[in-house]
N, C-alpha and C positions, 0 to 999 in steps of 0.2 A: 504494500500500500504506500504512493506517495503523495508527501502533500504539497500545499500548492503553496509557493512564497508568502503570499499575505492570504495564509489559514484562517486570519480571524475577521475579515471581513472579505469574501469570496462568495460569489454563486454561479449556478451552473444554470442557467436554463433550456429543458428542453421540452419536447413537445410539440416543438411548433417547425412552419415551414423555413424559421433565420431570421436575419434582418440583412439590409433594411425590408420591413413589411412590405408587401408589394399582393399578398394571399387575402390575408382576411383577418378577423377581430382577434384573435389572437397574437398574430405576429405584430399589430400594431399593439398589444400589449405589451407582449416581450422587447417591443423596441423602447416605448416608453418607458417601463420601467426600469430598463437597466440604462439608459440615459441618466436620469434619476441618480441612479444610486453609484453610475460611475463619477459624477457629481458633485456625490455625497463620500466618495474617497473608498469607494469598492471595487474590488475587483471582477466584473462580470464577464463570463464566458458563453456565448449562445451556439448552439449547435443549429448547424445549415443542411439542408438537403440540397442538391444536385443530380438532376438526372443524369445518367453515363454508367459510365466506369473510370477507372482510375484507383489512386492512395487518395489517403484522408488528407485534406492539407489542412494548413491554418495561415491565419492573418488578423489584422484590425481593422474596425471601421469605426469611426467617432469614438475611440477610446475602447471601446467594445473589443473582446476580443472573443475571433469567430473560430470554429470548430467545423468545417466544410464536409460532408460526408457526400459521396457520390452513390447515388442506386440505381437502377438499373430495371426493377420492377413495376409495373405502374398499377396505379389507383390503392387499395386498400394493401395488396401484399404488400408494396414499396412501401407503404407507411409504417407497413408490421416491422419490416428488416430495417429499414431508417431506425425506428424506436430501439428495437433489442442492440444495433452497434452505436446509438448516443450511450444508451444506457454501460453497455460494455466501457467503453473509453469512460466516463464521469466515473466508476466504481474503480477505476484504477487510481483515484483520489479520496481526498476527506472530507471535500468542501459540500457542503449544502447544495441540496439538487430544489428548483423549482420547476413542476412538471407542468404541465399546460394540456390540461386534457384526460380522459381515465380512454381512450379509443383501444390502449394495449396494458389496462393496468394490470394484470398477470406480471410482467415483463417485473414488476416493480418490486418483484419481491428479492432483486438481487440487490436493490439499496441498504432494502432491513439487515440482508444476511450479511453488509460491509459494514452497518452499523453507520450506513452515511444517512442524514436528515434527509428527507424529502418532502417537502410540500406540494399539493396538487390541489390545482385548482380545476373542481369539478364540473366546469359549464353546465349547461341545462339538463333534464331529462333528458337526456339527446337518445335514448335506450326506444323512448315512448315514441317518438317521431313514425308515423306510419308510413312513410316514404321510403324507409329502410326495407321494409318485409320481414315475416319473420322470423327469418334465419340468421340475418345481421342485426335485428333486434333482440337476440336471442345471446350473441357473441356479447354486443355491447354491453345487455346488463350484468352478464357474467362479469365482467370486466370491471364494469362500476362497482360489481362489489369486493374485488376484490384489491381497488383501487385504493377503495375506504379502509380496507384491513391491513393495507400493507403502506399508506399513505401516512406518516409520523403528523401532520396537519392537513384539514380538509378546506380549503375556501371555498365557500358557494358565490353567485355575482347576484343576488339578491335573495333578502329574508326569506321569501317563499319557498327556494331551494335550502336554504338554510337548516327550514324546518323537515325538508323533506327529509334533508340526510341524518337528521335525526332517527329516521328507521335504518340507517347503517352503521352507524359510529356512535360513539362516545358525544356528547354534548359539548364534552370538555378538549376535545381537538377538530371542532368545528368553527370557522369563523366567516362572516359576510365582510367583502369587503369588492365594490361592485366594478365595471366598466368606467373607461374614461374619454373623455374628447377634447379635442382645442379649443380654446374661445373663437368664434369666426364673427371678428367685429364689419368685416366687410370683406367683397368679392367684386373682381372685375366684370363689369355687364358684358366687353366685348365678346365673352366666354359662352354666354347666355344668347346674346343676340347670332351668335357664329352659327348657332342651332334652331335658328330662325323665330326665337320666342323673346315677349315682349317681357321685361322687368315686373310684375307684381302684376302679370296676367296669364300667370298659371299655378298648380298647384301641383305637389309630385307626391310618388309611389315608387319608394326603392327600398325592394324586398326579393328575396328569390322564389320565383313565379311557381307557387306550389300551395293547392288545397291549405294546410295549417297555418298560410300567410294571407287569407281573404283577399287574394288580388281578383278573385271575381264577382267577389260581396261590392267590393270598392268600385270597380270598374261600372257596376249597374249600377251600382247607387248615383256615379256620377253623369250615367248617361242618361239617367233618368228624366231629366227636362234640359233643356239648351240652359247651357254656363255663362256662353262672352267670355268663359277661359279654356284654357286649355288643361289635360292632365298629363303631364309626363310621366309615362310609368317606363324605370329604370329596371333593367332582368334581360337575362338570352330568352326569350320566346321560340321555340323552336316545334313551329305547328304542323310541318309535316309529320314530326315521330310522337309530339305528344299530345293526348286529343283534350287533357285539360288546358294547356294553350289554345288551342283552338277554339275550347269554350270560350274563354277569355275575351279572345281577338274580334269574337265571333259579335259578342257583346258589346264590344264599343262600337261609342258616336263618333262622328267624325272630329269630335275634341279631344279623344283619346291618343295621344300620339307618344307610340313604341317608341323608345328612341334608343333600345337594345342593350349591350352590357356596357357599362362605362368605367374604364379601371384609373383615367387620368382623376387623380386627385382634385387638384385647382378647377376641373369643372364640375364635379360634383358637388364639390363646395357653393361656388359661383351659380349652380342650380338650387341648390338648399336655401343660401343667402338670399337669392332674387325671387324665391317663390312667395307668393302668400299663402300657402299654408301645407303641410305634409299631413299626408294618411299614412296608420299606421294598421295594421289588421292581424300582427301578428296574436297568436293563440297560443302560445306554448313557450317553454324556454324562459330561461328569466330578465337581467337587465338587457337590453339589445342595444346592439351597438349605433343602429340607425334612429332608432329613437334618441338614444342620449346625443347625435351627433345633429336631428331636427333639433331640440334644443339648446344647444349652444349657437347654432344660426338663429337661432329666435323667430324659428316657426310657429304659429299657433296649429295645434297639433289636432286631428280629430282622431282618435284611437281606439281598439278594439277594446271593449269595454270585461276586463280581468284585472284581479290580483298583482301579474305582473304588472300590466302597462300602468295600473293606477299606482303604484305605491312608486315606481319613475315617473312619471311624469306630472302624477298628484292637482293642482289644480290651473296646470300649463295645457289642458284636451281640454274638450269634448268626450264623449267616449258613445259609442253607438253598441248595439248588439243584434239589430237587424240590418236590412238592407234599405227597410224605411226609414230605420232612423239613421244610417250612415245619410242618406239622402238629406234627410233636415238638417241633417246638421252639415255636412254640407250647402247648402243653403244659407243658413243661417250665417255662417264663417263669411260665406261670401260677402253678404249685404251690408254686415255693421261692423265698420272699422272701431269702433270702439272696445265691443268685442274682441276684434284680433289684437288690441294694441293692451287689451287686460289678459289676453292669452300670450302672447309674449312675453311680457313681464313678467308673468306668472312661470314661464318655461326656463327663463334665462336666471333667475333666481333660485329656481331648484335646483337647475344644473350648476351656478356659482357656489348653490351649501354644497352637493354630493358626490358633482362627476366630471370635477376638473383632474387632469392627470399629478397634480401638483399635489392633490389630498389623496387621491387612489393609490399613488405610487410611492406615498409616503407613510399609507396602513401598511402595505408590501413591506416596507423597510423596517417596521417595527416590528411584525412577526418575526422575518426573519432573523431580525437581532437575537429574537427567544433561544436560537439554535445556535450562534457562534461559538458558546463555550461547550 
């Protein structure tokens, strides 16, 4: 076993697809937090996947230091083999592992047997997700719990998970500590107008186009009487192979405009920013990233009305539960600015108390403290 020069403030993160994030809510966790804490006079190392072949290499980026692993497999294998050779390399050390995700928590049980900390942070239900089937829902929950047995700390990214994981663990190595976003006090319109839409006449949908995310609750609701705006719904739509897309597509007005997968940053921003108001429909899972990231643009939000989205986003929505009332209240949002400018306020103040990266990634840092010695 060796250890690492500065043993007593070192972490390992893995889990995820690297930095810099370029995948999804995770890796823009892992980037921010170890931004953070390298910062704060830590040493953090994040493990990278790469498709191919090849050796392992290593390098820095921002202070970061990366751990490159090439695979060769794709879709879930390659995840499975990515996880078992991070985990291989971090066990050949002391330092504190932060994992991202329970997708291979079996794998985990080779930290306890080095007597290395690991914290794992358990995203959603992600088990319960019907989009899986259930043979892969089947693997995952195996895995969830064996995430929780072999995971020396549990984080959930809201209360509600919290409590769920109280039916796997101990109470007392369970902790909430949720998602985070940038403040986005402004965005360039050229960004907005490039995609032929007018500043604060339209309203957006960016969600991964799937049954548990009401993108076709939302889409009737809004084709329901003519807007004078437009909805931009952000997703691959891909309506030859899948016939719930096609539902979808089938169902918009000619205000609905696809405007398909957008990975550039700066306009998605620049879309959030210039909108007047985001929908949000997701059902499941707990703090989400697109939501916390409509409120720090200072959308007035109209949301799928649960547990999760009310306890983020609290009294920054509306919140619907049919498709008549997504429709009102749509309506409503529309007509009175006043309204949108107390749902704003309201959104941009929750997200100031709970889900800046500055307070998220700084519960991060005092957990992990618990393990240095």
């Amino acid at each position: 076993m060796r250890l690492s020069n500065h043993r007593e403030k070192t972490l390992r993160i893995l889990g995820t697809h690297g930095v810099p994030a370029n995948y999804g809510g995770f890796e823009t966790a892992a980037e921010n937090i170890a931004r953070f804490l390298v910062a704060k006079g830590w040493r953090v190392i994040v493990y990278c996947q790469r498709a191919g072949k090849g050796p392992v290499t290593e390098d820095v980026w921002h202070g970061i230091e990366r751990v490159i692993i090439p695979v060769n497999l794709p879709g879930w294998r390659g995840t499975s083999e990515f996880d078992w050779l991070c985990i291989a390399h971090a066990c050949q050390f002391q330092d504190i592992c932060l994992t991202f995700g329970y997708n291979t928590g079996i794998f985990n049980f080779r930290q306890r047997l080095h007597g290395i900390p690991n914290i794992i942070n358990m995203d959603g239900i992600e088990w319960s997700r019907a989009r899986w089937g259930l043979f892969k829902q089947g693997i995952l929950y195996l895995n969830e719990r064996f995430a929780a047995l072999f995971g020396n700390h549990l984080i959930a990214d809201h209360p509600e998970i919290e409590k769920y994981l109280w039916l796997r663990a101990p109470k007392r190595k369970i902790s909430t500590i949720t998602y985070g976003a940038d403040p986005l006090p402004g965005a360039p319109e050229t960004l907005v107008a490039a995609m032929n839409l007018e500043p604060g006449r339209y309203l957006t949908l960016i969600a991964r186009p799937i049954p548990e995310n009401s993108i076709i609750e939302l889409v009737q609701a809004f084709s329901a009487r003519h807007r004078d705006h437009k909805l931009v719904v952000l997703g691959e739509f891909r309506p030859k192979d899948d016939i719930y897309h096609r539902k979808v597509m089938a169902c918009a007005s000619e205000e609905v405009f696809f405007a398909g997968p957008i990975y550039d940053k700066e306009t998605v921003q620049a879309l959030r920013f210039h909108g007047k108001a985001y929908l949000h429909g997701h059902t499941v899972g707990g703090t989400n990233p697109s939501l916390i990231e409509a409120m720090a643009a200072g959308n007035p939000i109209i949301a799928r009305d649960n547990q999760y989205n009310r306890w983020v986003a609290s009294n920054g929505a509306l919140y619907f539960d049919t498709i008549a009332a997504a429709d009102n209240q749509i309506s409503l949002v529309l007509s009175d600015e006043v309204l949108r400018q107390k749902l704003r306020a309201a959104a941009l103040s929750r997200f100031n108390e709970e889900f800046t990266w500055q307070r998220v990634a700084g519960e991060y840092e005092e957990l992990l403290s618990v393990y240095l010695n």
